[in-house]
C-alpha positions in Angstrom: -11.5 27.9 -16.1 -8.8 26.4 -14.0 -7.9 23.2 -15.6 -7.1 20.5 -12.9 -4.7 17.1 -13.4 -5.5 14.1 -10.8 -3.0 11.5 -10.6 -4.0 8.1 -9.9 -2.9 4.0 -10.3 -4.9 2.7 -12.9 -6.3 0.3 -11.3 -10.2 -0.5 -11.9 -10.7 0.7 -8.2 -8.0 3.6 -8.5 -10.2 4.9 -11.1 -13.5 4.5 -9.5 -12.0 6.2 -6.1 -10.4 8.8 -8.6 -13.8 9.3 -10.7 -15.4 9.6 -7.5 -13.5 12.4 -5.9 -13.6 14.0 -9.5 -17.3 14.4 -9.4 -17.4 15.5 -6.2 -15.0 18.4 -7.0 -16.9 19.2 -9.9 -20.6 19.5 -7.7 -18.9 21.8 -5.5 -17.2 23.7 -8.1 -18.9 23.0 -11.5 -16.5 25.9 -13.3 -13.0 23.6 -13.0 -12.0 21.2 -15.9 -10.7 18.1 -14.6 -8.3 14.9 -15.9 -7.2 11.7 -14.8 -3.6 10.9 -15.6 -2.7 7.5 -14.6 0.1 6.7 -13.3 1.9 3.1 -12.2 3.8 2.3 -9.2 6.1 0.1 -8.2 3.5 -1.9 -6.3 1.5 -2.1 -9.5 5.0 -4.3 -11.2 5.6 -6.6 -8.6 2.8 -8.9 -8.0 5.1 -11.8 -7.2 5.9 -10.9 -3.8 4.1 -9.3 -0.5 4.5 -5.9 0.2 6.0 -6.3 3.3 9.3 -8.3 1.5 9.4 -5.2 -0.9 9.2 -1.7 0.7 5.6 -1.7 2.4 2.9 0.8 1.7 5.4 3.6 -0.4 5.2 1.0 -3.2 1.5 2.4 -4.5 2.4 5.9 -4.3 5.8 7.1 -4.9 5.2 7.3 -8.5 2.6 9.8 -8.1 4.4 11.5 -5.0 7.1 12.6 -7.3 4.4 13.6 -10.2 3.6 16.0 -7.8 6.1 17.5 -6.8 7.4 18.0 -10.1 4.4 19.5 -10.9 3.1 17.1 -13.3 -0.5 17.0 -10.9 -1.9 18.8 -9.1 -3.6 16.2 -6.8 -3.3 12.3 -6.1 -6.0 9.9 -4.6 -5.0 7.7 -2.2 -6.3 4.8 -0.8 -5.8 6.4 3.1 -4.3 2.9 4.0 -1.8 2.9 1.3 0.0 5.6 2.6 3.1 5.6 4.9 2.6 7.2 8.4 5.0 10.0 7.1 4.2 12.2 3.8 7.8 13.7 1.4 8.7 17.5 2.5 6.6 19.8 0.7 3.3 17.4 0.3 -0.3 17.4 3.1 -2.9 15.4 2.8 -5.2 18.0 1.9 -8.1 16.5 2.5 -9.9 12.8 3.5 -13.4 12.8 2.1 -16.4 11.0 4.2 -15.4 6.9 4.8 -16.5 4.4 3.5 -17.1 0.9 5.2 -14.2 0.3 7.3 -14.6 -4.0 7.7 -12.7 -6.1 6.1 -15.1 -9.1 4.7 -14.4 -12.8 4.0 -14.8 -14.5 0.8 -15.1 -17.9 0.0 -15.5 -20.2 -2.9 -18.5 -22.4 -1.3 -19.8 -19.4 0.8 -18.4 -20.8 3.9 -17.9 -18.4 7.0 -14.6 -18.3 8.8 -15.9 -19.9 11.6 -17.8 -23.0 9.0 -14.6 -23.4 7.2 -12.4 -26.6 7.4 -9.0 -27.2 8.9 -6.4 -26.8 6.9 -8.2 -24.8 4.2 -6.0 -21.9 2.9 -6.9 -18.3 3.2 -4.9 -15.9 0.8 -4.4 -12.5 2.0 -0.6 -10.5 1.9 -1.7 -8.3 4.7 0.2 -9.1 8.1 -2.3 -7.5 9.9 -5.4 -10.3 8.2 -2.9 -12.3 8.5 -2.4 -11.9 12.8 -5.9 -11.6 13.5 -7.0 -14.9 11.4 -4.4 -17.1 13.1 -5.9 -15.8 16.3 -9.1 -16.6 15.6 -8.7 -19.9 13.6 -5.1 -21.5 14.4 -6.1 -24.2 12.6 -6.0 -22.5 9.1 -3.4 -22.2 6.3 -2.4 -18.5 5.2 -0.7 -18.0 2.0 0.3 -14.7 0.5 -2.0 -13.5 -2.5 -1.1 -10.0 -4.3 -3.1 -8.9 -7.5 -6.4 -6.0 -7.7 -9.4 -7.0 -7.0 -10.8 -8.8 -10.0 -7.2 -10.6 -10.6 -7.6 -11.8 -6.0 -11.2 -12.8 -7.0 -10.5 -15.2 -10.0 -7.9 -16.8 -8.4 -10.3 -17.9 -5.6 -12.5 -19.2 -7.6 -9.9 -21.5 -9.7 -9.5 -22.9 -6.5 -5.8 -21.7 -5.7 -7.5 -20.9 -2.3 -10.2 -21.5 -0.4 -11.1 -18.2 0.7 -9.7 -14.9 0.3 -10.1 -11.3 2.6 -10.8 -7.7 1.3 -12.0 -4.6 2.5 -15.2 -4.2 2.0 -14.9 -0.5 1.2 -13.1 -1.2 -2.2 -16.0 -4.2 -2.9 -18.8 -1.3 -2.3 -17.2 0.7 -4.8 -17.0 -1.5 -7.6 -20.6 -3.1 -7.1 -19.1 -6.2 -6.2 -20.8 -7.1 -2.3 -22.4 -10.0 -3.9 -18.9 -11.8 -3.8 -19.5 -11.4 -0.2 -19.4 -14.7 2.0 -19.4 -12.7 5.5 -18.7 -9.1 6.8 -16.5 -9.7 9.7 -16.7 -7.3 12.4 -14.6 -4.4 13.9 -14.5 -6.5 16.9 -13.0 -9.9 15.6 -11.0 -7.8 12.7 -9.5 -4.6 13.4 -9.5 -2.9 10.1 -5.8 -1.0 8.5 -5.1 2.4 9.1 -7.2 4.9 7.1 -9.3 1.5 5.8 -12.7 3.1 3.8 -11.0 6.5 3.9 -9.4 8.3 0.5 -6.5 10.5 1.0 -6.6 13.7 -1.5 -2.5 14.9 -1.6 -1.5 18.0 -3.0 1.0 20.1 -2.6 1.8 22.4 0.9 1.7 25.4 -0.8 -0.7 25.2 -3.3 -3.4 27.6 -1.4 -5.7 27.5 -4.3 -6.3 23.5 -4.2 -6.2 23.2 -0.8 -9.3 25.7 -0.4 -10.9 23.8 -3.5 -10.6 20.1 -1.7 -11.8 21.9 1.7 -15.4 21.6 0.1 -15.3 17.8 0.1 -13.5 17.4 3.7 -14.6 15.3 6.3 -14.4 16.6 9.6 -15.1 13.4 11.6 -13.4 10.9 9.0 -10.6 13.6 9.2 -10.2 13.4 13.1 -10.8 9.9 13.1 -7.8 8.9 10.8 -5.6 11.4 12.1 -5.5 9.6 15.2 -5.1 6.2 13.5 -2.0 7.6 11.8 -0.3 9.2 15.0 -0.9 5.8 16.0 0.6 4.5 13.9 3.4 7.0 13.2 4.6 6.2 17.1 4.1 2.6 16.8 6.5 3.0 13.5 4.0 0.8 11.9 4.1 -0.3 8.0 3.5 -3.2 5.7 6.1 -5.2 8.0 3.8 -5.1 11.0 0.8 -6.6 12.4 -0.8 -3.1 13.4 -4.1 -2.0 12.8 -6.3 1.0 14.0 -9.7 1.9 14.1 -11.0 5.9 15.3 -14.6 6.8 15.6 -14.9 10.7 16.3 -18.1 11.6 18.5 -19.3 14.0 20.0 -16.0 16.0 19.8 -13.9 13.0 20.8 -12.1 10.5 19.7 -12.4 6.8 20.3 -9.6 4.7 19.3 -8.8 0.8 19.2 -5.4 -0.5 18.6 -3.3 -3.5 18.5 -0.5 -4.9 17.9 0.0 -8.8 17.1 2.8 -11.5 16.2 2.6 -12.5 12.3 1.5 -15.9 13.7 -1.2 -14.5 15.8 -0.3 -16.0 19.5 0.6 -12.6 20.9 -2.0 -10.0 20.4 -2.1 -6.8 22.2 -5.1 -4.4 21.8 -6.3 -1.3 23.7 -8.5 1.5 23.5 -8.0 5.2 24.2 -10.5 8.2 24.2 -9.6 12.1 24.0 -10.6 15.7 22.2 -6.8 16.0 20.7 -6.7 13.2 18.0 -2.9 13.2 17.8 -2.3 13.1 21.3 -4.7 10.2 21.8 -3.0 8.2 19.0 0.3 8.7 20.7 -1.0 8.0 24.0 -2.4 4.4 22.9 0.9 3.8 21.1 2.8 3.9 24.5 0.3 2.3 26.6 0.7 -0.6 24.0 4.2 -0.7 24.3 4.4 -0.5 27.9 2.0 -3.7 27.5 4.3 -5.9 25.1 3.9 -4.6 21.9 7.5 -3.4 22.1 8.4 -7.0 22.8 6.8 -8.4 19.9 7.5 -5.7 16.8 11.6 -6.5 18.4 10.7 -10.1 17.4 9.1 -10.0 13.8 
């Protein structure tokens, strides 16, 4: 019996993702004895701050990066998003199981929708990206940094240090919590992170034996999907100190994918969509024509 070790934040959804992908592992391959070792990150320490002011999306998984390459795991869940566009020499992403919802949803402490709620109300949410695409839409509102997990963002709306709050509604789905949901706002009106919905299974390059083990629970259209996101991304040099967000569907042997690019404050907002076989080449491809379009302009400003 090969005895498996899965690092993971120990978070309540870290756990549930980890759980998840541990069961999963275990129908395809009932023989394997499998542990959680949890693990906390930098990201998981400072709460006082938004990511973007203290090393972006590497903050959630360093930790665990280096766990595995000193061999202390033998696998780490991700939250796809989480992770920087480029992985340490010597790790892969060795598999992204099937998505989950990819929205992001709104949540507010009288049920209000964004559109129904007042001026002036304040909307917590660290995410530049929420953060671009709110202003857009409502100008008139108040956006104030909120860090925390879940539960922790949750409580603090309703003592009334804000008015509403956003989450993905991938992470709600998980932990049974949709009821907290006010409104599921759309693709269209909120582009959703990189990777958002998708788990990101890291192991080591040449570990042969777990990379054939997480090939059972691979996604070939999530996989496509997100690999065009993160060329996207990678070529934008996107991170937590960007508004950037991407969104791949993979159909019928192609890819569709929407990006944009937007000012922190939401008045310059450039979006685009491109459509190929070769994921990585259609992420690229949208990069430039975004660029050539003014998104060079505006990441040179922020």
């Amino acid at each position: 019996m090969r005895e498996l070790v899965i690092g993971t934040r120990k978070s309540h959804l870290a756990m549930t993702q980890s759980n998840w992908v541990r069961s999963q592992l275990l129908e395809h391959h009932p023989y394997l004895s499998i542990e959680l070792e949890k693990i906390i990150t930098k990201g998981d320490k400072v709460l006082d701050v938004t990511l973007s002011k203290v090393g972006g999306k590497g903050l959630f998984v360093k930790e665990i990066e280096q766990a595995l390459l000193d061999e202390q795991i033998d696998l780490a869940v991700h939250s796809l998003k989480d992770m920087p566009a480029e992985l340490p020499t010597g790790l892969i992403i060795g598999c992204v199981p099937i998505r989950e919802d990819v929205r992001d949803c709104f949540l507010s402490r009288d049920g209000l929708t964004l559109e129904e709620l007042p001026t002036g109300s304040v909307v917590g949410t660290s995410s530049l990206r929420r953060q671009a695409q709110i202003l857009a839409i409502r100008p008139d509102l108040v956006v104030e940094p909120i860090r925390g997990n879940i539960d922790t963002r949750i409580a603090k709306l309703r003592d009334g240090k804000f008015d509403a709050i956003i989450l993905a509604v991938s992470g709600l789905k998980r932990l049974n919590l949709c009821d907290e949901i006010s409104e599921y706002l759309s693709t269209a009106s909120m582009l959703p992170a990189v990777g958002q919905g998708a788990l990101a299974i890291e192991c080591r390059e040449e570990d042969h034996e777990i990379r054939k083990l997480l090939s059972a629970i691979h996604d070939h259209a999530t996989g496509n999907a997100v690999r065009a996101e993160r060329a996207f991304l990678q070529a934008i040099e996107g991170s937590c100190h960007l508004p950037v967000a991407g969104f791949g569907v993979w159909e019928n042997n192609k890819v569709q994918l929407t990006g944009l690019v937007a000012s922190p404050t939401g008045k310059s907002v450039i979006k685009g969509i491109e459509i190929g076989t070769d994921p990585v080449a259609v992420g690229k491809k949208l990069a430039q024509k975004l660029m050539e379009q003014g998104a060079k302009e505006i990441l040179a400003m922020v």
